[in-house]
NUMI-771125 format. One record per atom (N, C-alpha, C): x, y, z. Coordinates in steps of 0.2 Angstrom, whole numbers, padded with zeros to 4 digits, always signed. Layout:
BEGIN
XYZ...
This chain:
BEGIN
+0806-0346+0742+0800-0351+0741+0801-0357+0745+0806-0361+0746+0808-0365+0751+0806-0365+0758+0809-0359+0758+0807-0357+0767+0797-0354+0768+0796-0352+0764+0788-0353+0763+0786-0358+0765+0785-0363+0759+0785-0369+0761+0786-0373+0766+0792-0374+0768+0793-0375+0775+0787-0374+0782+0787-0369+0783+0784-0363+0784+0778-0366+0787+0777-0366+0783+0768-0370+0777+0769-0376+0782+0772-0381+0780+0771-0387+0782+0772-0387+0791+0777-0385+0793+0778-0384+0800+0771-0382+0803+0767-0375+0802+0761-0374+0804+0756-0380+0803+0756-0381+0797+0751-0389+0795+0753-0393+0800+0758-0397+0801+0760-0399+0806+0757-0399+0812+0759-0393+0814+0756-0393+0820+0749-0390+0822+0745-0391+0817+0739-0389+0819+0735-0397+0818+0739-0401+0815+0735-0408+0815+0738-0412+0819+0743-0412+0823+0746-0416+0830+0743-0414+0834+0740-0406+0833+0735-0402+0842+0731-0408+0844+0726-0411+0837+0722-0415+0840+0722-0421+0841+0729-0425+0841+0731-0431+0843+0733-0432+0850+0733-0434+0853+0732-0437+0859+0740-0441+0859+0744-0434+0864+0752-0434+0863+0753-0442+0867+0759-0445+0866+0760-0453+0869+0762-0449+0876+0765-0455+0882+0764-0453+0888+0772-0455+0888+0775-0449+0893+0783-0447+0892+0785-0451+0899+0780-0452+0904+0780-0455+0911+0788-0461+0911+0786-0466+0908+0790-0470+0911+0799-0466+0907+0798-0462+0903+0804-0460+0900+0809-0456+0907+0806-0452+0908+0806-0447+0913+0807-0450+0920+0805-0457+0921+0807-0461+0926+0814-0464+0925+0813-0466+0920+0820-0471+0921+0826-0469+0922+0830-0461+0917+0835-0457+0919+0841-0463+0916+0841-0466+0915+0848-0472+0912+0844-0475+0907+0847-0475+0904+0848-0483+0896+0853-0482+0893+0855-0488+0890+0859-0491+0886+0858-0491+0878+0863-0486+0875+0864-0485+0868+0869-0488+0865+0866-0494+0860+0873-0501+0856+0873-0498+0846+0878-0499+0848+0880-0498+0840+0885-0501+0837+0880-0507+0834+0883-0513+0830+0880-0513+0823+0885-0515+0819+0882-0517+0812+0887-0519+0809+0892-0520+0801+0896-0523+0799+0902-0519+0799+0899-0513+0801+0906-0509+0803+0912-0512+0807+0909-0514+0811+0911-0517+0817+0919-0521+0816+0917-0526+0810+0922-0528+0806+0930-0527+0807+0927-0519+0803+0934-0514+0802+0937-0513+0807+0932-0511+0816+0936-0511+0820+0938-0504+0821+0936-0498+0816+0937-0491+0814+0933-0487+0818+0929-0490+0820+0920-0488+0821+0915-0486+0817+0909-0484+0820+0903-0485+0815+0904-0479+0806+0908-0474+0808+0909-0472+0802+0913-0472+0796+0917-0479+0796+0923-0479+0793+0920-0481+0786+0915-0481+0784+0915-0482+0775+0915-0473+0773+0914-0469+0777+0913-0463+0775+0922-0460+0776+0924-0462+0782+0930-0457+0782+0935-0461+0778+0936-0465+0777+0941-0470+0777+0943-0466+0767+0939-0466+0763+0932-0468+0761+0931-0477+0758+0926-0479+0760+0925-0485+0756+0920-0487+0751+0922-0488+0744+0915-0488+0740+0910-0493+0741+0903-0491+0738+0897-0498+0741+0899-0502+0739+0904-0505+0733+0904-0512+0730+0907-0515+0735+0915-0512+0739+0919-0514+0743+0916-0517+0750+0913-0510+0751+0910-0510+0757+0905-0516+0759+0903-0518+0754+0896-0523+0755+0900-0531+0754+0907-0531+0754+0910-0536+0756+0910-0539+0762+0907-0534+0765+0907-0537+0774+0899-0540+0777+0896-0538+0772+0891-0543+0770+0891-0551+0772+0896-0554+0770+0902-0560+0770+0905-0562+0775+0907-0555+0779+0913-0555+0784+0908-0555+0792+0902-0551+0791+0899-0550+0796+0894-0556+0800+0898-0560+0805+0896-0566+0810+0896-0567+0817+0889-0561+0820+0892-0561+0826+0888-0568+0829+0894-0571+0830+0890-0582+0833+0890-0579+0840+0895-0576+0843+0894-0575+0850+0887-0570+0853+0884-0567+0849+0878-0563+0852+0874-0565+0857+0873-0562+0862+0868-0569+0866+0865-0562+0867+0857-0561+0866+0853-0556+0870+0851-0553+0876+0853-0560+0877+0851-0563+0886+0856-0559+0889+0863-0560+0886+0868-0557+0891+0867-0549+0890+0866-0547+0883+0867-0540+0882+0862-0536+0888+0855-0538+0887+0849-0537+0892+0853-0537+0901+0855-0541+0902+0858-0541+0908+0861-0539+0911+0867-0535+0904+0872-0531+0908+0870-0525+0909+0864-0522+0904+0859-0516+0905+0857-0516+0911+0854-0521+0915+0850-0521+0919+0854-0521+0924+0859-0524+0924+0863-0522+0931+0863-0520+0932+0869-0513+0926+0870-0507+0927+0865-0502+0929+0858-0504+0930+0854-0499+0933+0850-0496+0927+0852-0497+0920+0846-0496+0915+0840-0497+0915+0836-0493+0911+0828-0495+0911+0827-0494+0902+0831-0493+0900+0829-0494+0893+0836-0496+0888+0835-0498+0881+0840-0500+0877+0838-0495+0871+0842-0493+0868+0842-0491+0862+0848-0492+0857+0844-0497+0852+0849-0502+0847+0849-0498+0841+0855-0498+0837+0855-0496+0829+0851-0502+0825+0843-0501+0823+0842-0504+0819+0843-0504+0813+0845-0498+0809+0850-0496+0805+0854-0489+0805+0860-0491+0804+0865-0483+0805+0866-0481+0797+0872-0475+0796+0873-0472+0791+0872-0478+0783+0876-0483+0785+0879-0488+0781+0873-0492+0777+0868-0489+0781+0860-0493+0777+0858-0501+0777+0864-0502+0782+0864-0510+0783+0858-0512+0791+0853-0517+0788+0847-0517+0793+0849-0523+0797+0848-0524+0802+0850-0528+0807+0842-0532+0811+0840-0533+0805+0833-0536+0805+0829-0540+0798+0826-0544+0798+0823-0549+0792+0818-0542+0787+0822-0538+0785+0816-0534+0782+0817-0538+0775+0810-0534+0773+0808-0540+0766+0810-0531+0762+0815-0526+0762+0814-0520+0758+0819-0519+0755+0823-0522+0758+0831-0522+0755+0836-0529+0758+0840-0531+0750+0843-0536+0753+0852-0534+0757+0851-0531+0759+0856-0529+0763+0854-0527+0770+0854-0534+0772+0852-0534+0778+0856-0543+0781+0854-0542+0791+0857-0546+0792+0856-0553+0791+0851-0554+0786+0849-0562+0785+0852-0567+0781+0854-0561+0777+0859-0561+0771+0867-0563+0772+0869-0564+0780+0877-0564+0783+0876-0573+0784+0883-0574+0786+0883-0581+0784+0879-0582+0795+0878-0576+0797+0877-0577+0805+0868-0578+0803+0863-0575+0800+0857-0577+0797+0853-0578+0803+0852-0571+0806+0847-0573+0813+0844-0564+0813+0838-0566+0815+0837-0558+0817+0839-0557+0821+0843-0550+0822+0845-0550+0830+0841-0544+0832+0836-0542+0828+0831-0536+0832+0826-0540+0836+0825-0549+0832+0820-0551+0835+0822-0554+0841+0828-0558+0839+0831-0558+0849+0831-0554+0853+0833-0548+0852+0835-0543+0856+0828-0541+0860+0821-0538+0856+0816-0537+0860+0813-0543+0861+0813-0549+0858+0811-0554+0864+0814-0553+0872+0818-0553+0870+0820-0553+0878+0820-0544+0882+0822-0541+0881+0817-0535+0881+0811-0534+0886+0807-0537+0880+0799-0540+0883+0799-0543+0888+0805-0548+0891+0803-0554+0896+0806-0549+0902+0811-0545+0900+0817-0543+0905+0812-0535+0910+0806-0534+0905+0805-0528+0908+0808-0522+0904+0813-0522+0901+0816-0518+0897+0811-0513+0894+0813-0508+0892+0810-0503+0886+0815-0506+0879+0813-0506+0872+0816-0504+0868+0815-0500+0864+0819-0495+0861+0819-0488+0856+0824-0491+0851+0824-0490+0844+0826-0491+0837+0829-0482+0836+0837-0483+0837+0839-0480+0831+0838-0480+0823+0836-0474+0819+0835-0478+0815+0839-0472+0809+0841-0471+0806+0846-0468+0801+0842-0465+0795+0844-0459+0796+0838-0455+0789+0841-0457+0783+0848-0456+0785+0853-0455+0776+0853-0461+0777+0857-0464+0769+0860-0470+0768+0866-0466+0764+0870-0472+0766+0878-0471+0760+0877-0476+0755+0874-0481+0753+0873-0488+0749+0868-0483+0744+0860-0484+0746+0857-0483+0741+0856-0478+0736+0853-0478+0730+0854-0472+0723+0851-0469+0726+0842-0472+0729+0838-0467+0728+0837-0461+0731+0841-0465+0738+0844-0456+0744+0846-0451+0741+0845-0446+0741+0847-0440+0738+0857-0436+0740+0858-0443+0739+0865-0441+0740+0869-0436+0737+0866-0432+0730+0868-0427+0727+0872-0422+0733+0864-0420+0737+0865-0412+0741+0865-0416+0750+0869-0423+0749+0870-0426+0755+0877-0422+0758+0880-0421+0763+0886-0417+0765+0892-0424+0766+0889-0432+0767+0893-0435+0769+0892-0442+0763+0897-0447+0763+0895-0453+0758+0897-0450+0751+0900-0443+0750+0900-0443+0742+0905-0446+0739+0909-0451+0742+0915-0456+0738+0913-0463+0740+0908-0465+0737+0905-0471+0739+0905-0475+0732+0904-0470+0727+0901-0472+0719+0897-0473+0718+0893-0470+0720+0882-0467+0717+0884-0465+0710+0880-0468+0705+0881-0464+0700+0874-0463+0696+0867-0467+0698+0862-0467+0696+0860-0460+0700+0854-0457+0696+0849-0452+0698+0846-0455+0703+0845-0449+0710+0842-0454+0715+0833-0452+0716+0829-0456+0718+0824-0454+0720+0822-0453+0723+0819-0448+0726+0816-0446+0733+0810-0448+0736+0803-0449+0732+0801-0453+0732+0800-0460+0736+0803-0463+0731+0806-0467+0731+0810-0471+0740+0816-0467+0740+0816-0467+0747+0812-0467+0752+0809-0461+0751+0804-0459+0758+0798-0466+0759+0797-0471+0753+0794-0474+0754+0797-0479+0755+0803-0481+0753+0807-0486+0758+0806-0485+0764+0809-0480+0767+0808-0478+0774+0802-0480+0778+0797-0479+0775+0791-0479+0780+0789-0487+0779+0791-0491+0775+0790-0496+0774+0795-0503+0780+0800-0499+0781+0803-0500+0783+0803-0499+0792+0799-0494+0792+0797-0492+0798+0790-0497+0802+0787-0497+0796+0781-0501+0796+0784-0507+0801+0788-0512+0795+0789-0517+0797+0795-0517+0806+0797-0513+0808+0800-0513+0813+0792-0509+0820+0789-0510+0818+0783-0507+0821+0777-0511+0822+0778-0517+0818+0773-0521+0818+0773-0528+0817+0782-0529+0819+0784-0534+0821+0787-0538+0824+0788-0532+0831+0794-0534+0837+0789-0532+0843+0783-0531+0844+0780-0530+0850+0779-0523+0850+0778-0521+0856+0778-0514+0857+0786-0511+0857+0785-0506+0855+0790-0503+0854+0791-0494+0858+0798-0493+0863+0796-0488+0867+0796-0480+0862+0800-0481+0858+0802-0475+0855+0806-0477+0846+0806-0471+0841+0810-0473+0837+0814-0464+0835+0822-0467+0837+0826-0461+0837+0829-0461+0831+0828-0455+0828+0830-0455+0821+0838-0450+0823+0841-0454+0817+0850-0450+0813+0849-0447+0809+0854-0441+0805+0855-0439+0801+0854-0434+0797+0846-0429+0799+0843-0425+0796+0848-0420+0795+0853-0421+0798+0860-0414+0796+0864-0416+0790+0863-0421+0790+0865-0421+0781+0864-0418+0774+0857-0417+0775+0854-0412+0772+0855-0405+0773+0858-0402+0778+0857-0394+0780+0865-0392+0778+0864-0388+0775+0869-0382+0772+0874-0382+0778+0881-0381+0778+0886-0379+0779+0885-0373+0785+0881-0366+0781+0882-0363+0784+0875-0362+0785+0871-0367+0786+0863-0365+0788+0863-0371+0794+0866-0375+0798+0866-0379+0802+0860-0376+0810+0860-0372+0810+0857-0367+0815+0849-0368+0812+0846-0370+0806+0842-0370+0804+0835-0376+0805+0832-0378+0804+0828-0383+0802+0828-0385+0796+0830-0379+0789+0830-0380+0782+0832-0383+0779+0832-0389+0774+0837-0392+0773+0834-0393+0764+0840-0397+0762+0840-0398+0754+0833-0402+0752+0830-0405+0757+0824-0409+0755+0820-0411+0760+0814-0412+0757+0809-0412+0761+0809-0422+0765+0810-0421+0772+0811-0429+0775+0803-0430+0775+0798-0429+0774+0792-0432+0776+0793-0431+0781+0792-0426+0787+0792-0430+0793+0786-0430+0796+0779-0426+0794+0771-0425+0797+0770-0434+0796+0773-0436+0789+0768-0441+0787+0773-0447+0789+0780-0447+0793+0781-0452+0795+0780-0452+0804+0780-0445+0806+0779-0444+0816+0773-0448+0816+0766-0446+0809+0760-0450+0809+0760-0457+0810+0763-0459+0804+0765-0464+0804+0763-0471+0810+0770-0468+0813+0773-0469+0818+0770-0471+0825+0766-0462+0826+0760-0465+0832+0755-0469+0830+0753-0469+0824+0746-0471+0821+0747-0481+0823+0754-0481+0820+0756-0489+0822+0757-0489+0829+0760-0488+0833+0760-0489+0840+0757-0479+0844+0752-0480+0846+0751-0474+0849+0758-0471+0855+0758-0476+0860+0764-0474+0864+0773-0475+0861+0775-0476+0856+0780-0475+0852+0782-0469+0854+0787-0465+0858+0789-0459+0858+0795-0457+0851+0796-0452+0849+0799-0451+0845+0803-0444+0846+0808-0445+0844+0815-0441+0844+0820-0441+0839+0823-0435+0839+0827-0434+0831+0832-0428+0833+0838-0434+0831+0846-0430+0832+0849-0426+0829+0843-0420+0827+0845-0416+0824+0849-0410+0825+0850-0409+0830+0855-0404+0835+0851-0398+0835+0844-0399+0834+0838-0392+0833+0835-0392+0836+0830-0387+0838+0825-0387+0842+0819-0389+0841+0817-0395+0845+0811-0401+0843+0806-0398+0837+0804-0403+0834+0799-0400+0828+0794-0403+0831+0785-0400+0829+0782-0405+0832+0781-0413+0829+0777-0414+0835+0778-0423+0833+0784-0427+0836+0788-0422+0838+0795-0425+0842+0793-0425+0852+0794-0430+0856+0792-0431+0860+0798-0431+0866+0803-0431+0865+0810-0428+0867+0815-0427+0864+0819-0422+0868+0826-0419+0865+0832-0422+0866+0835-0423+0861+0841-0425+0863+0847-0423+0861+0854-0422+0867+0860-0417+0866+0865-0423+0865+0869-0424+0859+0873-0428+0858+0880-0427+0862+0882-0431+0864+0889-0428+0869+0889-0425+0874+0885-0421+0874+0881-0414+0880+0877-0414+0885+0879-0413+0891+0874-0411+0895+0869-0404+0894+0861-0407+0892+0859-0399+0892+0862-0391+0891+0863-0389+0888+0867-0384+0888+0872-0383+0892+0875-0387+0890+0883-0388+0890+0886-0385+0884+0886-0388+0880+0887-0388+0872+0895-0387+0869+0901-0393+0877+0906-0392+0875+0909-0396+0871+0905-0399+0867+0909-0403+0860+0905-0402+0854+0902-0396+0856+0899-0391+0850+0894-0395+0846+0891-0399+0847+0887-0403+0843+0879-0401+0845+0880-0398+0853+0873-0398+0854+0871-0392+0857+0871-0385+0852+0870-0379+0854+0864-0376+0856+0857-0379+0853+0851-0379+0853+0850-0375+0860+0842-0373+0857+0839-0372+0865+0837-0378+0868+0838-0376+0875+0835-0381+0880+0827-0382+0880+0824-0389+0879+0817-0386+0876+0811-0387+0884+0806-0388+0883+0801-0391+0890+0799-0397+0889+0802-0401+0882+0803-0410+0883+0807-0412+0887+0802-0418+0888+0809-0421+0892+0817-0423+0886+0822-0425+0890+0829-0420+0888+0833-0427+0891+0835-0429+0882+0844-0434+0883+0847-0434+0882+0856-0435+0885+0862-0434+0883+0863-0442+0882+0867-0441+0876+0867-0448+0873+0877-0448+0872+0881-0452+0876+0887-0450+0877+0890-0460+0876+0898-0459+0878+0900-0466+0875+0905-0468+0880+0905-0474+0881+0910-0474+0887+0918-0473+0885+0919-0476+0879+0926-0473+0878+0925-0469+0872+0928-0468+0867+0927-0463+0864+0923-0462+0856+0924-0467+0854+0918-0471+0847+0910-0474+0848+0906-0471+0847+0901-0475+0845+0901-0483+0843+0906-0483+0837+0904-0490+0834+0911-0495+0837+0914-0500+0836+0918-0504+0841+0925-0501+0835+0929-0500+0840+0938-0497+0838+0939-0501+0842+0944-0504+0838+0949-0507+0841+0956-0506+0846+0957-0500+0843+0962-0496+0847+0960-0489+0851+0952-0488+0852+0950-0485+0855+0951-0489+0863+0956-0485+0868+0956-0487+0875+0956-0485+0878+0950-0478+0877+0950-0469+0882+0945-0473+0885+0944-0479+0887+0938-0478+0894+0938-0474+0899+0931-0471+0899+0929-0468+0904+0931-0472+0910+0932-0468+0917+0932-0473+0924+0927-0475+0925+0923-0478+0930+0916-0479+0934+0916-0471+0938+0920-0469+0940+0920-0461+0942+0917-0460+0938+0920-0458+0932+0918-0452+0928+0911-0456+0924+0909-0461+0923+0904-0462+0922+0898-0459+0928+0898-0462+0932+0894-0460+0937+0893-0451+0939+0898-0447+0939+0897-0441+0939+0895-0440+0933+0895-0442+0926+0891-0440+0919+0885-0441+0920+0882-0446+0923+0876-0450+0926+0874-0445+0928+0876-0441+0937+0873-0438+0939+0872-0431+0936+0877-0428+0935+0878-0422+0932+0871-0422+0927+0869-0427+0924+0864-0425+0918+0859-0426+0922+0856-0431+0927+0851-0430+0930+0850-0425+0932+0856-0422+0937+0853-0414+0938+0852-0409+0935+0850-0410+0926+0847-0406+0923+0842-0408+0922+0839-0414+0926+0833-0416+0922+0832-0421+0916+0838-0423+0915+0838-0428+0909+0840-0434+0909+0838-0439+0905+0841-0446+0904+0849-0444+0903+0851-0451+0905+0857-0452+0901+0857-0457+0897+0859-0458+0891+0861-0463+0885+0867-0467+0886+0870-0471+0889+0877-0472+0886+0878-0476+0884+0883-0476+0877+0882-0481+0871+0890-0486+0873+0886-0493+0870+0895-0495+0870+0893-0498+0863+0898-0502+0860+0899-0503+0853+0903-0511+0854+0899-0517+0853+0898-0525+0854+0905-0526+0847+0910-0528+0851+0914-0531+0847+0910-0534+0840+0913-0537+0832+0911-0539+0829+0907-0548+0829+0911-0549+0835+0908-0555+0836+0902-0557+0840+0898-0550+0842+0893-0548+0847+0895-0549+0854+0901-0547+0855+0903-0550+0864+0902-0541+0866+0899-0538+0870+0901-0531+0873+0908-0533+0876+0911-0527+0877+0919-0526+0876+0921-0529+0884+0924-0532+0887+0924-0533+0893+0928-0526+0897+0928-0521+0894+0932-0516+0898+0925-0512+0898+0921-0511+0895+0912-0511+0896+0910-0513+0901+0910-0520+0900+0906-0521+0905+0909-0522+0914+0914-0518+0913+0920-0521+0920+0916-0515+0923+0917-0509+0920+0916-0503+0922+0907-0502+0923+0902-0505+0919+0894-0505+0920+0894-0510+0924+0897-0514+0928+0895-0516+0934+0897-0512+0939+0901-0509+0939+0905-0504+0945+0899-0500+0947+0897-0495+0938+0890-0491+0941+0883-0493+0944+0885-0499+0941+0877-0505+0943+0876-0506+0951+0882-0507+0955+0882-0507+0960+0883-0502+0963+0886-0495+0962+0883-0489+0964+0874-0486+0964+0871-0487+0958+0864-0490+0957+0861-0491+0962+0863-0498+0962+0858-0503+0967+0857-0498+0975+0862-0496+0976+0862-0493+0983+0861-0484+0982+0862-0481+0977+0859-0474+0978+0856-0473+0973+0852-0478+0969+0848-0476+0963+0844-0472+0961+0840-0473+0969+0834-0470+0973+0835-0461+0973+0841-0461+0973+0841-0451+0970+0841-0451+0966+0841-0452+0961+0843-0450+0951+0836-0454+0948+0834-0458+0950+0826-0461+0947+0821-0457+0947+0818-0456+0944+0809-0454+0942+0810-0446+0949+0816-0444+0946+0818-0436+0950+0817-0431+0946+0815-0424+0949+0816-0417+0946+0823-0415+0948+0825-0408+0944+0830-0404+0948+0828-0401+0952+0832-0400+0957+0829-0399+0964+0831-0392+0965+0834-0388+0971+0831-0383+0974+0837-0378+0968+0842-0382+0966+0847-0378+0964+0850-0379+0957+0852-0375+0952+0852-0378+0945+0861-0382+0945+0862-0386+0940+0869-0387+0943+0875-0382+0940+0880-0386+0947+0885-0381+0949+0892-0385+0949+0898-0382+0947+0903-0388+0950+0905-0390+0953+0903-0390+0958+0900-0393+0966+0900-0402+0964+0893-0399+0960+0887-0405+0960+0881-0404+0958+0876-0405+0959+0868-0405+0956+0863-0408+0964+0859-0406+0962+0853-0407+0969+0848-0411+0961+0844-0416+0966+0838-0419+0962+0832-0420+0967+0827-0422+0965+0820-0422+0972+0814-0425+0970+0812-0429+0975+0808-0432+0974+0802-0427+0977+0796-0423+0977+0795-0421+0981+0795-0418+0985+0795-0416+0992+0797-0414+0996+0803-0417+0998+0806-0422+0995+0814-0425+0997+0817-0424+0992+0823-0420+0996+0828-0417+0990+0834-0420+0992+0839-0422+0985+0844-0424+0987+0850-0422+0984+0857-0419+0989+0863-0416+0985+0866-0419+0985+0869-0419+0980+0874-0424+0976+0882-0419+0977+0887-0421+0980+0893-0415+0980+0896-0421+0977+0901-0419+0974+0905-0423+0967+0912-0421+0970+0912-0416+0972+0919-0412+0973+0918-0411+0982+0923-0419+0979+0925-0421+0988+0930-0417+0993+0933-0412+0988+0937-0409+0993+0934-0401+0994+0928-0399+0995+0925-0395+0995+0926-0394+1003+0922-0387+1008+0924-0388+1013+0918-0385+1018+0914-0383+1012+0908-0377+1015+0905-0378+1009+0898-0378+1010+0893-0377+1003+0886-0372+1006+0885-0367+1005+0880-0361+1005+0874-0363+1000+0867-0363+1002+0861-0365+0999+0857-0363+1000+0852-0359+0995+0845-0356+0997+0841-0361+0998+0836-0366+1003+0833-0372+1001+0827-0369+1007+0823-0366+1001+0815-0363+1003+0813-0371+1007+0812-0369+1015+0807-0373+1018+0811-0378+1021+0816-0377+1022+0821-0380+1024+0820-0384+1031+0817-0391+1033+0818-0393+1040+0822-0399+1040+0826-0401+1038+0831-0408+1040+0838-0408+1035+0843-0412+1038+0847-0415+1033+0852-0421+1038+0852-0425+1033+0855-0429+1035+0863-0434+1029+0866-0435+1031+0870-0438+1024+0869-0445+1025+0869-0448+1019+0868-0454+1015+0873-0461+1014+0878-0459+1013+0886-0462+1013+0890-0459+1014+0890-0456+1020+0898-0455+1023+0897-0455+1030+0903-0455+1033+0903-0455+1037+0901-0451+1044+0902-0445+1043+0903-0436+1043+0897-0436+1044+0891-0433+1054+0888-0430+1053+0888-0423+1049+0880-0424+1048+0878-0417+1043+0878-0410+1048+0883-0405+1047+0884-0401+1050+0880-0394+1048+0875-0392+1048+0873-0387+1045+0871-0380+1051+0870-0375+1048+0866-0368+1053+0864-0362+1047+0859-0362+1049+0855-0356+1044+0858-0350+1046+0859-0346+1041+0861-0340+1039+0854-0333+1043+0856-0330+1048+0849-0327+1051+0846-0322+1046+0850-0318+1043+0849-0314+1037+0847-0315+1030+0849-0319+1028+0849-0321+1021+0844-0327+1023+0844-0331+1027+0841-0336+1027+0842-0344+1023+0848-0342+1021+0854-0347+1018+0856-0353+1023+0856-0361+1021+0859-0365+1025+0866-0366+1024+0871-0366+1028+0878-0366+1025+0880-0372+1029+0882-0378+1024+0884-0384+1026+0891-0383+1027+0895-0387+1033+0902-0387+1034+0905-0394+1034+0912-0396+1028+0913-0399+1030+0920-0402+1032+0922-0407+1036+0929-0409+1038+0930-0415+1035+0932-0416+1030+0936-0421+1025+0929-0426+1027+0933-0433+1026+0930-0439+1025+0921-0440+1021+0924-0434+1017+0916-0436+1010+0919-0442+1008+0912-0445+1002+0914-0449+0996+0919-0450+0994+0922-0452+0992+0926-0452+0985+0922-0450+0979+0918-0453+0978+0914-0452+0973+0910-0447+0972+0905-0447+0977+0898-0443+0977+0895-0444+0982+0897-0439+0987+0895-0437+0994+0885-0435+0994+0881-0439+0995+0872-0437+0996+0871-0435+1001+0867-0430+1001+0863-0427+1008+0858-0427+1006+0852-0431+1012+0847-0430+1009+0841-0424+1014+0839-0420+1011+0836-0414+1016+0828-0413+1014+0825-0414+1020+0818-0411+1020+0815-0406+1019+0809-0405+1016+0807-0398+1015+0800-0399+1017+0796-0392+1020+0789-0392+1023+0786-0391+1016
């Protein structure tokens, strides 16, 4: 009967979004970079963002940090800045994570940050400035909660050592939520997107493959919602599934588009536009004894690598407790920023170009101008079918471009003698 249901409503669904007039994906699909932060009282512990679940910690305990939580040092200014060096064109902030803790003056719940001896909205700083910066911002926004009853934590898969002991209401919830939505929608400005967490909390064990889950999210009468309050609002949902409608792009957690080597993002590849959302070192939320930072290398080839599929990258850092970003963040988001500044112009407002990616590297294009990206410096010969093929020249390196067409196959075979990149050798080639 459930999956009827379902059924039922996905159709419904989609026959009342046909007539809505979709928001415009343009500036998403241009930018290709944004900045993913994940701050809230977790931050405290030092554990990362999901240490009241794994640790476990009860809500009574847990909301000690309520007390504990003062970030004096946040400055927006600075956060916004270091995005924009690095060559960002959007942010995406946790307006609320699993913990249900709001990082904004909501009038819905008092567990939120006004309540902390720090007593400042930091959603309203953050998109003031934003706004002034040119920035986009998107609202992470958390489906579950581990605090409240009303969330249906019974048939939730994560949060069950917290001490719920009241009957929850569902209801009840869903009405929190949109309330809550409301008010992040109609009172920070325009708002670029709102990315939802958690709908796997709900889904079965061995039904993860599915869209079904143990309860109905509202989601017809929240996507409405949602555009209804700001039309161009894009929306997006981490569910590791393949988009439902109402969903405006897709996003692979960890993963380059079918990739899916940290099994979190098996999904089909959809025809939305398409984001990897990854971390510079290995937590979302700030650990203290996390210090796998990524290099600027391997940043930058994560960059590339996803834009040759055609999709943003996300990359999250997680703001010390006292809202400082971490300075081994930001040593390493300047490095890429000035990478950026000087070759940004290939990965910006690009398709994937003539070739899908390869270990090699990735090709991207603007038009008739295509540009390939070799990553693997010690490469020594590259073989290409590039329909129409009239020029190439290279970008940063040293090393004229050496090419000659294949008279048979009609293949270009680039040659080359050391002295590429270090990094990321561009060629850029004309097409008729």
């Amino acid at each position: 009967m459930r999956k009827v249901f379902y059924s039922f409503v996905i159709l419904f669904f989609a026959v009342n979004l046909s007539a809505e007039t979709k928001p415009s994906t343009q500036w998403f699909e241009e930018a290709r970079f944004g900045m993913f932060i994940h701050f809230g009282p977790y931050s405290v512990l030092g554990n990362g963002e999901w240490v009241m679940n794994t640790r476990p910690i009860t809500g009574s305990d847990y909301k000690r940090l309520q007390d504990l939580f003062n970030p004096q040092a946040f400055d927006a200014k600075e956060w916004v800045k270091i995005a924009k060096d690095a060559g960002m064109k959007y942010i995406t902030f946790t307006s609320r994570h699993h913990d249900g803790f709001s990082n904004w003056d909501t009038k819905q719940s008092d567990w939120n940050i006004m309540n902390t001896p720090y007593g400042k909205d930091l959603i309203k700083q953050l998109a003031d400035e934003c706004h002034k910066e040119g920035i986009k911002l998107v609202f992470y926004y958390s489906l579950l909660d581990w605090m409240r009853s009303d969330y249906q934590y019974e048939t939730g898969r994560t949060g069950q050592k917290v001490g719920r002991t009241e009957k929850s209401d569902w209801n009840s919830y869903i009405r929190f939520m949109k309330a809550q939505l409301t008010e992040l929608l109609t009172n920070y400005g325009p708002i670029a997107g709102i990315w939802f967490d958690g709908h796997w909390d709900q889904t079965a064990h061995e039904n993860r493959t599915s869209h079904e889950t143990a309860v109905d999210w509202h989601y017809p009468e929240i996507y409405e919602l949602i555009h209804r309050l700001q039309p161009e609002c894009l929306v997006a949902n981490n569910h590791h599934l393949p988009p439902l409608p109402g969903e405006d792009y897709q996003i692979f957690e960890r993963d380059i588009p079918g990739e899916n080597k940290s099994g979190l993002s098996g999904q089909q590849v959809s025809r939305l536009p398409l984001e990897t959302c990854e971390t510079v070192n290995d937590n979302w939320g700030f650990s203290i004894t996390d210090d796998h930072f990524k290099s600027p290398k391997e940043l930058i080839h994560l960059l590339v690598r996803t834009v040759g599929t055609e999709a943003n990258l996300l990359l999250n850092v997680g703001p010390m407790p006292n809202g400082k970003i971490q300075p081994e963040c930001v040593e390493r988001l300047q490095k890429v920023g000035e990478w950026m500044r000087n070759y940004g112009y290939t990965l910006y407002n690009t398709k994937q170009g003539f070739v899908s990616p390869q270990d090699w590297g990735v090709s991207t294009c603007i038009g008739k101008t295509h540009y390939i990206h070799i990553l693997d410096k010690d490469i020594s010969a590259l073989t290409l079918n590039i329909p129409g093929f009239q020029s190439a020249k290279g970008i940063n390196f040293e090393q004229p471009v050496v090419w000659k067409k294949d008279k048979k196959t009609g293949d270009i075979i680039f040659t080359f003698n050391g002295a590429l990149d270090e990094i990321d050798s561009i060629i850029e080639v004309k097409v008729k």
